[in-house]
RODO-2510 file (C-alpha; in nm, 4 decimals, decimal comma):
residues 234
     n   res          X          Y          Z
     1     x     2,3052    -0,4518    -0,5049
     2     x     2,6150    -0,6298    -0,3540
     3     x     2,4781    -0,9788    -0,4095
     4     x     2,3746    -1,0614    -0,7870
     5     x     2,1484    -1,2906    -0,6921
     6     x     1,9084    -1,1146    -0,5318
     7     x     1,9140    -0,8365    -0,8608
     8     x     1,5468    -0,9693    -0,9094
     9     x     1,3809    -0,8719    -0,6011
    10     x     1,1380    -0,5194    -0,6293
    11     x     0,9533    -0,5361    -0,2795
    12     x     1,0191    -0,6175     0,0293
    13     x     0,7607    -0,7385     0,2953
    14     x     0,8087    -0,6735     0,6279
    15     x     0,7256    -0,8138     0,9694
    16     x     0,5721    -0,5317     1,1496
    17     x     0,5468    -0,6859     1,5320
    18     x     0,8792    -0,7177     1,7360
    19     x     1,0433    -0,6768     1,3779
    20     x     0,9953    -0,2864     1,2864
    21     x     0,8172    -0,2307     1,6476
    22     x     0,9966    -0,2741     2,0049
    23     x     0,7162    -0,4693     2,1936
    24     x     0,9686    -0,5138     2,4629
    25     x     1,0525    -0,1475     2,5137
    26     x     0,6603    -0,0334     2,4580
    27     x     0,4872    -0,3333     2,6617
    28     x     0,7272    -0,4178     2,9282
    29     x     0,7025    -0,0926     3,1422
    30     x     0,3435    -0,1066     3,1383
    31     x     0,3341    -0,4781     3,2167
    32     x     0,5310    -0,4137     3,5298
    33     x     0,3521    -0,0978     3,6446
    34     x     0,0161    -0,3364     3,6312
    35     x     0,2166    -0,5945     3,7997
    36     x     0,2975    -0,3445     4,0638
    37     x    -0,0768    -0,2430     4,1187
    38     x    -0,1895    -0,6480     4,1628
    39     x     0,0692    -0,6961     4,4029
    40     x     0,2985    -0,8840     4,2173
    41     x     0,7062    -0,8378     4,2407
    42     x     0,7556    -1,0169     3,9192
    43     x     0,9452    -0,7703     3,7028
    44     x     0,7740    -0,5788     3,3466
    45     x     1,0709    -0,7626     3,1561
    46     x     1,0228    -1,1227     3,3023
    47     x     0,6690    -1,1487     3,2715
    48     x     0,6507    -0,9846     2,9154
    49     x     0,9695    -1,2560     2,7716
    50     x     0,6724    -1,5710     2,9633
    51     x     0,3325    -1,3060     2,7867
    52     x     0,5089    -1,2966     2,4060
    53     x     0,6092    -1,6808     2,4156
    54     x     0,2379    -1,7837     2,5546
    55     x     0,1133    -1,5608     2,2409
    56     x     0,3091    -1,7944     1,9898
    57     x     0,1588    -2,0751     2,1259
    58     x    -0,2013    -1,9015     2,1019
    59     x    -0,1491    -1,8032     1,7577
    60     x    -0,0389    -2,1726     1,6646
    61     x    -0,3199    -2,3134     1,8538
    62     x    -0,5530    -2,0543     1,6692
    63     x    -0,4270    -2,1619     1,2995
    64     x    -0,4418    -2,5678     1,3952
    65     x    -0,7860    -2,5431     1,5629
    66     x    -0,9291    -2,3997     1,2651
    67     x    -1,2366    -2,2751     1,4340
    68     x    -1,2290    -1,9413     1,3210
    69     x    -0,9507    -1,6525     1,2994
    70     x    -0,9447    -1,5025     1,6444
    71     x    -0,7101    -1,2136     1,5834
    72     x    -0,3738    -1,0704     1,6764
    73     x    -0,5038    -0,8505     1,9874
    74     x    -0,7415    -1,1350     2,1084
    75     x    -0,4404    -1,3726     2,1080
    76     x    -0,2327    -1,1324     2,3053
    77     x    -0,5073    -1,0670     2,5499
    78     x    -0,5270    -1,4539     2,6049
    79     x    -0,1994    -1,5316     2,6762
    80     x    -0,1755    -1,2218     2,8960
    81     x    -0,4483    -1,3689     3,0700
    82     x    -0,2945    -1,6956     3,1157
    83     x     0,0610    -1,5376     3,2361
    84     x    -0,1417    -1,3778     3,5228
    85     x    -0,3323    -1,7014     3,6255
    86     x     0,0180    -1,8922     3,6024
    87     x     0,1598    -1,6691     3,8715
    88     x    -0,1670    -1,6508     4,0477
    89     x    -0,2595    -1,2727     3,9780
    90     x    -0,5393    -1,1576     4,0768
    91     x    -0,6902    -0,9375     3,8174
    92     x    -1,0634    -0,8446     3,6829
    93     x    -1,1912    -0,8236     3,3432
    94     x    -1,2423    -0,4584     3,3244
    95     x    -0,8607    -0,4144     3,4680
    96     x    -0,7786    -0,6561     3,1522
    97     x    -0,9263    -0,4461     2,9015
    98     x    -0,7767    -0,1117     2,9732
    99     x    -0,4572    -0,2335     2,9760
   100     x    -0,4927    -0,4402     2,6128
   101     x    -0,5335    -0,0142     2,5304
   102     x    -0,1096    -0,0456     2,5573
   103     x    -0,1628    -0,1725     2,2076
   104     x    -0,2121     0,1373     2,0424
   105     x     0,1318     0,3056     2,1591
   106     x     0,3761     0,0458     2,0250
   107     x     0,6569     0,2594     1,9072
   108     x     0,9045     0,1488     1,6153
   109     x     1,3042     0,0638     1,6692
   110     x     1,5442     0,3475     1,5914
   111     x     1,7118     0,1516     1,3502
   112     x     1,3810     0,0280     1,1847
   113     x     1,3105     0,4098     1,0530
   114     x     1,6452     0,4829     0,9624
   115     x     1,6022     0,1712     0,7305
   116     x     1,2993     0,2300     0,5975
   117     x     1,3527     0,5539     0,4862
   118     x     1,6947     0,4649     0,2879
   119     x     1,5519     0,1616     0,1579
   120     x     1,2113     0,2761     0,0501
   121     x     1,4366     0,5046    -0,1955
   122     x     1,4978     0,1638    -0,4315
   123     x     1,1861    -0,0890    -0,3107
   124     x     0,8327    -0,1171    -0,2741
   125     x     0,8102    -0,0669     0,1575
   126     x     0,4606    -0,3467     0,2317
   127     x     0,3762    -0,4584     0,5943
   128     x     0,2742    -0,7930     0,5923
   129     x     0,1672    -0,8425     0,9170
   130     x    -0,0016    -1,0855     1,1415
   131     x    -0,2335    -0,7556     1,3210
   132     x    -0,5530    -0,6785     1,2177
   133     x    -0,5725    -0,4850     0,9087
   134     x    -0,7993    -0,1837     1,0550
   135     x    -0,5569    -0,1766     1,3574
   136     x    -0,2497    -0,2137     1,1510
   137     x    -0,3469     0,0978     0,9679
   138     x    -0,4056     0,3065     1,2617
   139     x    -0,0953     0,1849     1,4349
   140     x     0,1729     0,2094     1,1621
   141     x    -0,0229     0,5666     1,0475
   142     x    -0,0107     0,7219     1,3889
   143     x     0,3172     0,6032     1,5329
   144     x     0,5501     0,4525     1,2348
   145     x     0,6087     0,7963     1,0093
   146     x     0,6666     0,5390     0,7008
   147     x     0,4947     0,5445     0,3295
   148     x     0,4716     0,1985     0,3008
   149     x     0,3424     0,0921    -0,0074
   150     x     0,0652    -0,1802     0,0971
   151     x    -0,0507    -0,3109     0,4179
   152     x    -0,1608    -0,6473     0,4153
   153     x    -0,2775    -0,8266     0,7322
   154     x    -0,3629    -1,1914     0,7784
   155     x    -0,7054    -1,1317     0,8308
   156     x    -0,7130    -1,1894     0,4588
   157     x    -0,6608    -1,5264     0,4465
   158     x    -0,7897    -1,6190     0,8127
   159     x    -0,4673    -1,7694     0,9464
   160     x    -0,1289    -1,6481     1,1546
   161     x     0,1938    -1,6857     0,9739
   162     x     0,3761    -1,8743     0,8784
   163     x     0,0611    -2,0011     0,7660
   164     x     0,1390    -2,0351     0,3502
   165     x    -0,1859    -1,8627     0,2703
   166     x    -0,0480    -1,5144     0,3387
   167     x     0,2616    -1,5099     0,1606
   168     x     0,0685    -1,6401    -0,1176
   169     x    -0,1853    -1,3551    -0,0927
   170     x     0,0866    -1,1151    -0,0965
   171     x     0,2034    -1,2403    -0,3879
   172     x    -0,1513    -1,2041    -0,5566
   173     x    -0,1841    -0,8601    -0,4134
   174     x     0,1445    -0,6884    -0,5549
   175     x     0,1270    -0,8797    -0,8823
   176     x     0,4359    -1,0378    -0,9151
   177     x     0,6490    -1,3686    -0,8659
   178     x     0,7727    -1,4899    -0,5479
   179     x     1,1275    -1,3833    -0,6369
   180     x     1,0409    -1,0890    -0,6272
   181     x     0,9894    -1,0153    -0,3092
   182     x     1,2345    -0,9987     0,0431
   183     x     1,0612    -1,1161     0,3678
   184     x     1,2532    -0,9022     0,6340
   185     x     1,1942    -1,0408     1,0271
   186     x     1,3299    -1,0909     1,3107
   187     x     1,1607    -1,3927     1,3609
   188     x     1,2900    -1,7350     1,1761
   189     x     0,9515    -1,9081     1,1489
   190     x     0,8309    -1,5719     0,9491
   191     x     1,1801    -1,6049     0,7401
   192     x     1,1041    -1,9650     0,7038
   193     x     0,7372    -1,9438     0,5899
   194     x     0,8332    -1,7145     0,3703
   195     x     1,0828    -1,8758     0,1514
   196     x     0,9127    -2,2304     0,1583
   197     x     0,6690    -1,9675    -0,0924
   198     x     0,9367    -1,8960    -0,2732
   199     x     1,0293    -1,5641    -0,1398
   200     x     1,3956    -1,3841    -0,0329
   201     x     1,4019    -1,3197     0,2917
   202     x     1,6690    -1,1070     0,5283
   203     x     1,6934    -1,1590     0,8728
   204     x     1,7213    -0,8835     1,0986
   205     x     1,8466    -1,0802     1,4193
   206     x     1,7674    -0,8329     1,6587
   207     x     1,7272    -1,1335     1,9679
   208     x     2,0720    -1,3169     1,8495
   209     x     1,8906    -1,6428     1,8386
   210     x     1,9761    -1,9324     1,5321
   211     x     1,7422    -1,9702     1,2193
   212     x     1,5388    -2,2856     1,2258
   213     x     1,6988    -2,6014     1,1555
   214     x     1,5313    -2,6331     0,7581
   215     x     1,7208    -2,5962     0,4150
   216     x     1,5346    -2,3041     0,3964
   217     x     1,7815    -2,0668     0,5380
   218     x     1,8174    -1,6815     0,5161
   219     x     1,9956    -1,4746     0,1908
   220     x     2,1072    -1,2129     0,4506
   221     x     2,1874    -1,2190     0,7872
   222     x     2,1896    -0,8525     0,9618
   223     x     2,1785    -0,6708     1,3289
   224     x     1,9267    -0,4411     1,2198
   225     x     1,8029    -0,2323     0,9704
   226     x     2,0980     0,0138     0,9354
   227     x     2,2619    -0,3022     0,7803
   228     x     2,0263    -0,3904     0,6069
   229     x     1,9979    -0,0962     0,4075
   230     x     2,3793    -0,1085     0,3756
   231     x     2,3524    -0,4448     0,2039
   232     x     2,0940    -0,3936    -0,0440
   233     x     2,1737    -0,0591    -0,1526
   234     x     2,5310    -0,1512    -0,1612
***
């Protein structure tokens, strides 16, 4: 491994949503073709960048109400929801509900395979996602052609990331200390949840946007997984 310090790490955990799958590429042609059909002009691309933000804030909103863990595909089916109501719409329940059936075709980056498949050939491969575990299953076994080695989905601990509670679960789950594992996402909250547990973490900056303004701040920096590979295995 090129960097010494990082000799210790054995797994690495990996953001499965917008990290190793392009929710862009799969959900913004659909968005637009339903956009299309409700007599809306609004493009796929603008109203999915407006759906994925409002999903954040539903998954935040989720974790600090702390009524109950509502779930990844409920929380994108809100803020969908909302996104049509904020440019007035019109839509119908049933309409709603066979769309949210997009879900199950999210395909996986290029780059994210290529990765996978070098690094899994030195590390332990685990999703650690915020999905639903029974869904997560299904979706990484029917479209992600990966042997990861664990799947672990916040529905264990009842809380979105960068809730601590999942890190920590991971943690419990592969037996092992915190530095020993690499969170790898291409989202900084998930890199900086991570490490304030005491993980490594790689960013794959796939948007080009900054890390978070924290001392917590990546070990690697990369464009994608390609690199990524590069660097460890180096």
């Amino acid at each position: 491994m090129a960097d010494d310090s990082l000799a210790r790490v054995r797994h690495l955990t990996f953001d499965i949503f917008g990290t190793v799958l392009d929710l862009t590429g799969s959900l913004a042609p659909p968005a637009g073709e339903f956009l299309a059909a409700h007599g809306s002009q609004m493009t796929g691309e603008a109203f999915y960048a407006e759906w994925r933000a409002r999903q954040r804030i539903e998954q935040y909103q989720d974790n600090l109400l702390m009524l109950g863990h509502s779930g990844y595909l409920e929380t994108c089916r809100r803020a969908f929801v909302y996104c049509l109501k904020n440019h007035e719409i019109s839509y119908t329940d049933d309409a709603v509900e066979e769309f949210m059936q997009v879900y199950r075709h999210l395909q996986p980056y290029d780059d994210a395979l290529e990765g996978l498949r070098a690094l899994g050939e030195r590390y332990r491969l685990v999703a650690l996602s915020n999905g639903e575990q029974s869904y997560l299953e299904e979706l990484l076994g029917n479209n992600v052609p990966i042997a990861f080695d664990a799947i672990i989905s916040v529905d264990q601990v009842g809380a979105f990331k960068p809730a601590p509670g999942i890190y920590r679960k991971a943690i419990q789950r592969l037996r092992c200390e915190p530095g020993e594992v690499m969170m790898v996402a291409a989202h900084s909250f998930d890199i900086l949840g991570a490490q304030a547990c005491g993980f490594r973490a790689a960013y794959v900056n796939r948007y080009r946007l900054p890390t978070e303004d924290s001392e917590y701040q990546p070990d690697i920096i990369v464009d994608d997984f390609v690199e990524l590979a590069e660097r460890l295995l180096a």
